[in-house]
TORPA-4810 file (N, C-alpha, C, O; in nm, 3 decimals):
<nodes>
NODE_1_8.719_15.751_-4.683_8.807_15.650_-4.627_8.743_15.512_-4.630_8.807_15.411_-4.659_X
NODE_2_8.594_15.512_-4.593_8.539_15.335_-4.594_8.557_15.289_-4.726_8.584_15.171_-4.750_X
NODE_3_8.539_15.411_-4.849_8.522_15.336_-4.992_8.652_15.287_-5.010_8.649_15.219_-5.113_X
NODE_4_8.775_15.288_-4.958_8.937_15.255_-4.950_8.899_15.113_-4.907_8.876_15.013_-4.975_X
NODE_5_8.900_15.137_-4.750_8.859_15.017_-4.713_8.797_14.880_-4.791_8.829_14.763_-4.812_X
NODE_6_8.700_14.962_-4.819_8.598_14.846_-4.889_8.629_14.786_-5.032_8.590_14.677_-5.076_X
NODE_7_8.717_14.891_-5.102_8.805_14.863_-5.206_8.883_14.711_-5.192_8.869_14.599_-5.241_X
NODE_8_8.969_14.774_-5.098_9.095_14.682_-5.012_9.009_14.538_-5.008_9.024_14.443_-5.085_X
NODE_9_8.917_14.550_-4.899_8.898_14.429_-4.870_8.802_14.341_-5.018_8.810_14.219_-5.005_X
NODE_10_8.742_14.373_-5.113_8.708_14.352_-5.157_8.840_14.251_-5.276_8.820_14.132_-5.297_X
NODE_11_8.953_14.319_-5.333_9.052_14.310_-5.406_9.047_14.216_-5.346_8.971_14.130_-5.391_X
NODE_12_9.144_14.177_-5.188_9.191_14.084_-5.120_9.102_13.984_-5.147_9.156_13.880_-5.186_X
NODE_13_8.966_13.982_-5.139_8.882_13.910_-5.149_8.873_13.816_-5.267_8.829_13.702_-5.252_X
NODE_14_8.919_13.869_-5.401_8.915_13.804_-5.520_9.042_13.736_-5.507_9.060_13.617_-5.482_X
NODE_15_9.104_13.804_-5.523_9.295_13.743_-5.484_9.281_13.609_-5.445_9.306_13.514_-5.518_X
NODE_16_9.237_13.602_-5.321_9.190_13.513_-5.233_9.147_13.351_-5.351_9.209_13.253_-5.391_X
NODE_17_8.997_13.412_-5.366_8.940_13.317_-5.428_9.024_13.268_-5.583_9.009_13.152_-5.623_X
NODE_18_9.099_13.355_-5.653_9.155_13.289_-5.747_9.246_13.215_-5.714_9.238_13.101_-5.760_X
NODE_19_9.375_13.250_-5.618_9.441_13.166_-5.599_9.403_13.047_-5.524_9.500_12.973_-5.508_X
NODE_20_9.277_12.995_-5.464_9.236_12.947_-5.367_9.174_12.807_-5.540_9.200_12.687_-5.554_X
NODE_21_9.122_12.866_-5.598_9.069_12.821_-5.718_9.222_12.784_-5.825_9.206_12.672_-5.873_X
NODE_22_9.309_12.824_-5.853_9.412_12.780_-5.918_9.508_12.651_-5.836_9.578_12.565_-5.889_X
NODE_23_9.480_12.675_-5.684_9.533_12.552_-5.640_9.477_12.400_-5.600_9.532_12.298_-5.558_X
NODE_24_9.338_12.437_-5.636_9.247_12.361_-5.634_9.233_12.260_-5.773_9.194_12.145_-5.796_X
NODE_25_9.277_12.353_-5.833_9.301_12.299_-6.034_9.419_12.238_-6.051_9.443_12.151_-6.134_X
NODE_26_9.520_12.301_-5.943_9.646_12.231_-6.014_9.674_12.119_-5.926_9.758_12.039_-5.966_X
NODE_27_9.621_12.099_-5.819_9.622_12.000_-5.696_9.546_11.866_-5.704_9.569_11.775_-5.624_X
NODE_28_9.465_11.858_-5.792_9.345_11.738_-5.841_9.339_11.727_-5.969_9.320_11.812_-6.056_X
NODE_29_9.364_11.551_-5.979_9.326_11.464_-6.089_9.204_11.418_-6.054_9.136_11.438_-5.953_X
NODE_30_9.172_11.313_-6.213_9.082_11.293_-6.231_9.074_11.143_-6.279_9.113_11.132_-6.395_X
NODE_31_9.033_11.015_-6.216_9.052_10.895_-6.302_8.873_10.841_-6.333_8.774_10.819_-6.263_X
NODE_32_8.913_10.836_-6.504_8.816_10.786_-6.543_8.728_10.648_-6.507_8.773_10.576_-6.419_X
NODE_33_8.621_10.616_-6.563_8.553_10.519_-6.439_8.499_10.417_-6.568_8.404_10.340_-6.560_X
NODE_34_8.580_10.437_-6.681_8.563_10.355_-6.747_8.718_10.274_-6.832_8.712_10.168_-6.895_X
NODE_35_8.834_10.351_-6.812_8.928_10.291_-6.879_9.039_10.307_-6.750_9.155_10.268_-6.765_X
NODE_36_8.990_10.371_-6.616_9.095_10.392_-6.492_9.213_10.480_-6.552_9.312_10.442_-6.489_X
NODE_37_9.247_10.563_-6.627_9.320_10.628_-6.663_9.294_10.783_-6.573_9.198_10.859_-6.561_X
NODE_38_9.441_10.780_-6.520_9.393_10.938_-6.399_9.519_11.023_-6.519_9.626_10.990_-6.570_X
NODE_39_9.406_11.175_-6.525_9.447_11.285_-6.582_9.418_11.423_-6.547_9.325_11.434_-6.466_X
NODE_40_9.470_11.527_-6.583_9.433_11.631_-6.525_9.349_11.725_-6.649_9.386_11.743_-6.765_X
NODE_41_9.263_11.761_-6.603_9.151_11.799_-6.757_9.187_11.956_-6.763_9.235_12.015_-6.667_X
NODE_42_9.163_12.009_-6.872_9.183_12.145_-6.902_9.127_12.242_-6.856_9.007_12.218_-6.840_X
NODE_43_9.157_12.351_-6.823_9.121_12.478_-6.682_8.949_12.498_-6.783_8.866_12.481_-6.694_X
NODE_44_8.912_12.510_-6.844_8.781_12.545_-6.918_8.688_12.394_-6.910_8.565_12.387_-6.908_X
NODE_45_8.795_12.269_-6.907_8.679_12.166_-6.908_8.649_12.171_-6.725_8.537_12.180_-6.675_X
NODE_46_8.757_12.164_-6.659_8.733_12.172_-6.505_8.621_12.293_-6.458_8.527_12.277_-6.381_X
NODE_47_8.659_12.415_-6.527_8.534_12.473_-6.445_8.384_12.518_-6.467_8.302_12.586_-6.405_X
NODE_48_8.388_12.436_-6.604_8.299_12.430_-6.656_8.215_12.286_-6.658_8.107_12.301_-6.716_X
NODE_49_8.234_12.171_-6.617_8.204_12.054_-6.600_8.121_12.058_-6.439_8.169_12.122_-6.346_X
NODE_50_7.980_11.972_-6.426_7.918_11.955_-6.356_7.951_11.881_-6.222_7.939_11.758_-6.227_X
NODE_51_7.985_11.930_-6.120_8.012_11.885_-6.006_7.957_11.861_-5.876_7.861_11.917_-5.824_X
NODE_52_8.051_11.742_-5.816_7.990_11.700_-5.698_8.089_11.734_-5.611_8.180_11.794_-5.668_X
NODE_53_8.107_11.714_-5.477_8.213_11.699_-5.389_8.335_11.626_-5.423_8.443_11.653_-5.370_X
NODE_54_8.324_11.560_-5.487_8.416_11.394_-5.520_8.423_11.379_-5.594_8.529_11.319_-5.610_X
NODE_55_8.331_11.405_-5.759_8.311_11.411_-5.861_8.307_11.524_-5.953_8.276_11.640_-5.925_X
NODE_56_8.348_11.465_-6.091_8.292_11.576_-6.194_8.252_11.516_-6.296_8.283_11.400_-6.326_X
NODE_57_8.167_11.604_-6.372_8.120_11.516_-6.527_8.190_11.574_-6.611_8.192_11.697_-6.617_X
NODE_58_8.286_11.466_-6.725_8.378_11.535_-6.759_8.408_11.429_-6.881_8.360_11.317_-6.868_X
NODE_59_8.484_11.457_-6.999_8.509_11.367_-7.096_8.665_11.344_-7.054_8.746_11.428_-7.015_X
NODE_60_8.686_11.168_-7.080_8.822_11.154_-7.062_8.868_11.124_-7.201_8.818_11.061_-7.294_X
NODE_61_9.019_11.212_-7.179_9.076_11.226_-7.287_9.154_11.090_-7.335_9.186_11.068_-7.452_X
NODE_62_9.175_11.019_-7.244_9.203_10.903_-7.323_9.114_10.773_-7.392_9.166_10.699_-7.475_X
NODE_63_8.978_10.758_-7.348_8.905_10.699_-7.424_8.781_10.718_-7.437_8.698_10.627_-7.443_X
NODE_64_8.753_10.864_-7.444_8.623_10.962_-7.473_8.507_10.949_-7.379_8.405_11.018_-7.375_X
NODE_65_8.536_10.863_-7.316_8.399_10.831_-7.250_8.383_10.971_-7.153_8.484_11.021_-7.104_X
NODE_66_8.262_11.021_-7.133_8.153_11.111_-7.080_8.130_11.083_-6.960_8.026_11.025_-6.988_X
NODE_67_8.138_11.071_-6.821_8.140_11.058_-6.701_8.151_11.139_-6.582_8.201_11.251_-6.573_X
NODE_68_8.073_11.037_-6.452_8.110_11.116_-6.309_8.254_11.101_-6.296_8.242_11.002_-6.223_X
NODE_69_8.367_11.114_-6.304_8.521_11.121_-6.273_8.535_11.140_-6.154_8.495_11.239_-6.093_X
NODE_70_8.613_11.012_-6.093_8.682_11.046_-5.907_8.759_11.095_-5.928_8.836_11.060_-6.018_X
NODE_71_8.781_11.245_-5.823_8.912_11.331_-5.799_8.973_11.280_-5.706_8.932_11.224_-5.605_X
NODE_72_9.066_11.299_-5.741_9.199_11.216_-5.688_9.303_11.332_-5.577_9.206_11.405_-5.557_X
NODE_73_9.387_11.384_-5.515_9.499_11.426_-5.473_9.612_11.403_-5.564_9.663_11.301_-5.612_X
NODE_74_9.633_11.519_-5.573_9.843_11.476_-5.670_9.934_11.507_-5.516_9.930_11.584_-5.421_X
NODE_75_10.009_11.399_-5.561_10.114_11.349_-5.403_10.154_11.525_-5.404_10.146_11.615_-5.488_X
NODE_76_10.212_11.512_-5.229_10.232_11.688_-5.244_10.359_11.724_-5.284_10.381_11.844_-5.304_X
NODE_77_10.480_11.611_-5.306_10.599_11.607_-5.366_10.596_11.693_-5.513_10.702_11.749_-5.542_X
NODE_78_10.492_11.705_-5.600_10.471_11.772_-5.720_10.424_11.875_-5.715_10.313_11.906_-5.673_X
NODE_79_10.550_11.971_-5.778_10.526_12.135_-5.776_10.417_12.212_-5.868_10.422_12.190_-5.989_X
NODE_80_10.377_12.248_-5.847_10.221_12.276_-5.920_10.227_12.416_-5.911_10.126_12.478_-5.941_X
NODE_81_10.350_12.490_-5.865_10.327_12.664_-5.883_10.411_12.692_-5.939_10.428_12.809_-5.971_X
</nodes>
C-alpha cells in the first residue's frame, strides 16, 4: 500500500512541476537590452538559457544580440492555455 502512495504522490508531484513550469513559459516575455524589442523565446531557448531571478541570457530574435534579457509579465487579459 505505501509503494501506491508513494507512486501517487510522486506523479502529482511532477504534474505539479510541469504545469507550474509551462505557465511560467507561457506567462513571461523577454525585452532585449539592446534594440528594446519584448518577445517570447522558444521553450528549448528558455530552458536552456542561463538564469537569474529577473534575467536570462538569451539571443534576441530580432537583432541577434546575445544578452542578460528583462522578463517582463504578459497582461493577464492574454490566454496562454
Amino acid at each position: 500500500m505505501s509503494k501506491i502512495v508513494g507512486a501517487t504522490v510522486a506523479t502529482v508531484a511532477v504534474a505539479s512541476l510541469m504545469v507550474w513550469t509551462y505557465l511560467e513559459y507561457a506567462g513571461t516575455e523577454y525585452v532585449c537590452n539592446k534594440c528594446n524589442q519584448q518577445y517570447q523565446p522558444q521553450p528549448v531557448q528558455w530552458s536552456m538559457g542561463m538564469h537569474l531571478p529577473t534575467r536570462r541570457h538569451m539571443k534576441c530574435p530580432h537583432c541577434g544580440n546575445w544578452g542578460w534579457h528583462k522578463r517582463v509579465r504578459v497582461p493577464d487579459d492574454r490566454d496562454f492555455i
